[in-house]
N, C-alpha and C positions, 0 to 999 in steps of 0.2 A: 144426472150430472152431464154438463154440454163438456165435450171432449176437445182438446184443444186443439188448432187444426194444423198441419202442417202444410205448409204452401212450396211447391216448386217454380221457381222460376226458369226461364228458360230465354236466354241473349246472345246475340252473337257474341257480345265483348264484354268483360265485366276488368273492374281496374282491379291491375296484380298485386296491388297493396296500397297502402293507406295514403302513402304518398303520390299517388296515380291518379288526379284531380280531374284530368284532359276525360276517359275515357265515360263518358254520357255521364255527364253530369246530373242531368233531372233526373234517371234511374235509380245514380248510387245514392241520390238523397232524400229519395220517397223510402230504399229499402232501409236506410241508416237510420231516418226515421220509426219504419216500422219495427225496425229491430228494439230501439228502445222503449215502445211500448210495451213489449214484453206481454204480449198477447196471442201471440202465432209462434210457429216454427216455422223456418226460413233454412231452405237449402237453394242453393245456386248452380247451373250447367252452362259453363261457359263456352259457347261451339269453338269461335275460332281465336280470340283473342283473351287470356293472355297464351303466346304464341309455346310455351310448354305445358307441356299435360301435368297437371299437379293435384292436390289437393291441400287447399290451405286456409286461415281464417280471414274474414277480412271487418274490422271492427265486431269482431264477435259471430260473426255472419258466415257457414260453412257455405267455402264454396269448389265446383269440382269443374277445373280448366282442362277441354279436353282436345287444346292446340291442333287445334286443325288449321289455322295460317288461313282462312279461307280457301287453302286447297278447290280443285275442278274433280269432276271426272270420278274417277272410281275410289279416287280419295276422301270425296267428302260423301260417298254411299257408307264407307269405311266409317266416316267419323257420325254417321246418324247411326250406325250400327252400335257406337261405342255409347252412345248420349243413352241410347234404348236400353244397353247393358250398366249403365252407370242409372238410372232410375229404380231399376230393379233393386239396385246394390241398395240405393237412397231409402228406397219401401220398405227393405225387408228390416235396415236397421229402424227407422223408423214410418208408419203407412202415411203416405201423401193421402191428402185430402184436398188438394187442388195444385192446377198445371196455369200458372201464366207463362203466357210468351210475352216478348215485345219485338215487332214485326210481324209482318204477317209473309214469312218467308221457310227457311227451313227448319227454323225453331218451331214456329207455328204445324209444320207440317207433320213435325216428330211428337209433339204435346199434343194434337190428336191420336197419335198412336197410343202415347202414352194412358191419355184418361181414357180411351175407349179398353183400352185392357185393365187399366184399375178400373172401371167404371166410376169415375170421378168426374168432377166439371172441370172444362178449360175456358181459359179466357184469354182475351189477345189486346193487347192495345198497339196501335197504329202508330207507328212511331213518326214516317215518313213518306219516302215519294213512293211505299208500299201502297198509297190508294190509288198509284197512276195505272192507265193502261197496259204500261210494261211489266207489271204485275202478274206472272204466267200461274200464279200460286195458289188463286182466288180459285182455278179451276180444278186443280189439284187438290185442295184443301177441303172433304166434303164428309159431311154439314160441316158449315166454319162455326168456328167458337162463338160464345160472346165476345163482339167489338167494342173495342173502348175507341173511343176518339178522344182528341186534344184541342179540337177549336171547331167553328162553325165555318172555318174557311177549310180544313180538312171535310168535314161534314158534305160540305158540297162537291166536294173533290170527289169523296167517294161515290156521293151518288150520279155524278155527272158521269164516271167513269164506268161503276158495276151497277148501277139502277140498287143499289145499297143503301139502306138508312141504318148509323148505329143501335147499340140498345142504349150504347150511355155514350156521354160527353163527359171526361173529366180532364180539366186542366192540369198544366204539373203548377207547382209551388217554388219559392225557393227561403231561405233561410232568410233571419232579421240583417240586415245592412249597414254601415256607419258611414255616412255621409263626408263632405269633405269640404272645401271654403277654395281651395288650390285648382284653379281650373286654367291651366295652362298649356292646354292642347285643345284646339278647336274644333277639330271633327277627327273622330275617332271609328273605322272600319274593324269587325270582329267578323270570325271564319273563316272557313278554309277558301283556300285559295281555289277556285275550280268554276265550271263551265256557269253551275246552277247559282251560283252567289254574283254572279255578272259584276264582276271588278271593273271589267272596262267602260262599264256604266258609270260606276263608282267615277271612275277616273274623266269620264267625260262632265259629268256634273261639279268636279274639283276647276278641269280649266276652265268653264264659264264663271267659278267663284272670284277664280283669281284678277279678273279682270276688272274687277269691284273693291274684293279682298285682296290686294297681293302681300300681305303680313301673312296670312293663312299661314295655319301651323295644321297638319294632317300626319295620322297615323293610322295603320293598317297593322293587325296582329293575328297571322293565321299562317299557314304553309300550303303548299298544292300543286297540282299540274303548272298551272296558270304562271306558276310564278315568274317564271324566266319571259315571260311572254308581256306580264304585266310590270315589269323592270324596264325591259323595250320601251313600253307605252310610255310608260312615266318619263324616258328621255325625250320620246319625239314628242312628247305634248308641252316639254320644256317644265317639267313637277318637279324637277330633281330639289328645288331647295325646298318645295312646300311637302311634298309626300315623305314620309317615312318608313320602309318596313318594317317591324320590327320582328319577325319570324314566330313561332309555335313556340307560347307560354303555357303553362300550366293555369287553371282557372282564380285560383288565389292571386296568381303576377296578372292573370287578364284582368279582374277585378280590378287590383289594385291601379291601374294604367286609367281604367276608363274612369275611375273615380276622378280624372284628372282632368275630365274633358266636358265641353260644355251640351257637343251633340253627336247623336249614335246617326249612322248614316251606312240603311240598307238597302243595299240594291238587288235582294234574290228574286229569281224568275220563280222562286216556291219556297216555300214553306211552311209544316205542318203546324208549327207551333210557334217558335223563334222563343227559346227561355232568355236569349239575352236581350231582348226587348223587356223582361221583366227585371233586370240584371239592371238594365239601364234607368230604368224608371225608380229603381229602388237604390239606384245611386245619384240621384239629382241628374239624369242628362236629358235633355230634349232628341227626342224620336223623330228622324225622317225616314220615312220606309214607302218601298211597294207596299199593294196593300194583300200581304200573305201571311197565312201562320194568325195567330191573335191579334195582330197587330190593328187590326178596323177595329176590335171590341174593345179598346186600351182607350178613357181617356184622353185626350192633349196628345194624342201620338196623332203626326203630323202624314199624312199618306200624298202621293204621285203616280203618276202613267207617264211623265215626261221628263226628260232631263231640266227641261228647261223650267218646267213647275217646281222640282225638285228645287232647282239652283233657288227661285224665286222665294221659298217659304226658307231654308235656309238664310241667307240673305236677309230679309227682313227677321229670323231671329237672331242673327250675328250685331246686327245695326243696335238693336232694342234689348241686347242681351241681359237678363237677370238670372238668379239661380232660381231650379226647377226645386221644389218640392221634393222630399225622399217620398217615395211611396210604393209600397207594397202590396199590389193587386191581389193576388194569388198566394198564400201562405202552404207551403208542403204539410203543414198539418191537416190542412185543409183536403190538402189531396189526398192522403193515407187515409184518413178518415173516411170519406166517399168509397175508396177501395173497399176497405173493410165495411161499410154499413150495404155498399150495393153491387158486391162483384164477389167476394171473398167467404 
């Protein structure tokens, strides 16, 4: 009789409860998924977020927050101390038969501890700017796990940076969609507000629009360093009646906003995956994007190097505008499924 397997995971943040839609999205809906197949056992170590140490359920799902705030220093030796003594506790109620991480950081570095002392497999999937050079982990981390990637522009990332090939490539997924006819905001900006999403980009390809466009209806939904800086901009570029902020929603109010809009317009210097490219595509919006994360393998997804190409493709779909297609690339069952047949 094949024993059924229990699986631990291992994340910096996992959401504090059910209404906590913001906190990695693709994660909590590959696990949400996997939990209703009802085929694994599923324990959860959450390092630093949510910010108190607990233990609670989360859609059925045990999971054990072990508030460490991202703490420095001898605090977070403290809290890899606490992740190693909370596995134990995990084993002994029930024996783990596999450690993923997600990141290849200090979760990853504790999840080798861990399965080298059960003698169990671990697995890592690359979430982020984790394949870049600044990455001190990769050295620390020996023999590293199986790598999961998320696109073939992370793929190249990593090997550009650690002469690294994954063993697997798996995309995330996301849930079915409902479509919408109301599309009364023009270009819609998603993310956080910071150096790597390059808003001021954003903002420079908006005033080239407006000189064309000047009805332009523009909205931005994210929070960040950047902010106070990118408010500035917006005055001296003279945006103030075309740009919008509209601060940090939760994923159901981001959804619902872009369902509203006729094109997704991203400007990051990086991206491993970009799941709201699939968010977009699966809500009828047309994709302008650098070309990072998934976004070259997508279909009708529109790519740039230039503000001013940017503005160009833009522009000609505003002039010719029709409704895009729903369509759903990447399905989350899709993705669990992959886990479970080549990783789990």
């Amino acid at each position: 009789m094949i024993k059924r397997k229990h699986i631990l995971f291992l994340t910096p943040g996992f959401p504090k409860d059910e209404k906590d839609t913001r906190c990695i999205p693709a994660m909590h809906l590959m696990l949400s998924y996997l939990y209703s197949l009802d085929v694994v056992d599923i324990s959860v170590i959450a390092f630093n977020y949510p910010y108190k140490a607990s233990r609670y359920k989360w859609n059925g799902i045990d999971v054990h927050s072990l508030g460490g705030r991202n703490n420095k220093g001898i605090y977070k030796l403290l809290n890899w101390r606490k992740a190693l003594r909370m596995s134990k506790s995990i084993n002994e109620g029930s024996p783990i038969h596999h450690v993923h991480s997600f990141w290849l950081n200090d979760c990853a570095l504790v999840g080798n501890r861990i399965a080298k002392k059960l003698a169990i497999p671990h697995s890592c999937t690359l979430m982020g700017q984790d394949v870049l050079k600044s990455n001190r982990f990769f050295k620390r981390i020996q023999p590293l796990p199986q790598l999961i990637t998320l696109s073939e522009y992370q793929n190249q990332q990593l090997f550009s940076n650690f002469s690294i090939s994954p063993s697997l490539t798996i995309p995330w997924g996301i849930e079915e969609m409902s479509n919408s006819n109301d599309r009364s905001i023009d270009i819609i900006g998603v993310g956080n507000l910071n150096e790597v999403k390059n808003y001021s980009r954003f903002l420079s390809i908006i005033q080239l629009l407006v000189k064309k466009l000047p009805d332009l209806k523009v909205q931005l939904i994210g929070e960040g360093e950047e902010a106070d800086k990118l408010n500035l901009l917006v005055n001296s570029l003279n945006l103030t009646n075309t740009v919008v902020f509209l601060g940090v929603k939760n994923r159901e109010q981001t959804l619902a906003v872009m369902k509203k809009a006729k094109l997704l317009l991203h400007t990051a210097n990086f991206e491993s995956f970009g799941m709201v490219f699939l968010e977009a595509q699966a809500l009828g919006l047309k994709i302008v994007t650098t070309p990072v994360g998934i976004a070259p393998e997508l279909n009708g997804c529109g790519t740039f190097q230039t503000v001013d190409e940017a503005a160009s493709l833009i522009t000609e779909f505003l002039y010719n505008y029709r409704p895009e297609p729903s369509i759903r690339t990447y399905k989350v069952e899709d993705t669990v499924h992959s886990y479970l047949n080549n990783v789990f």
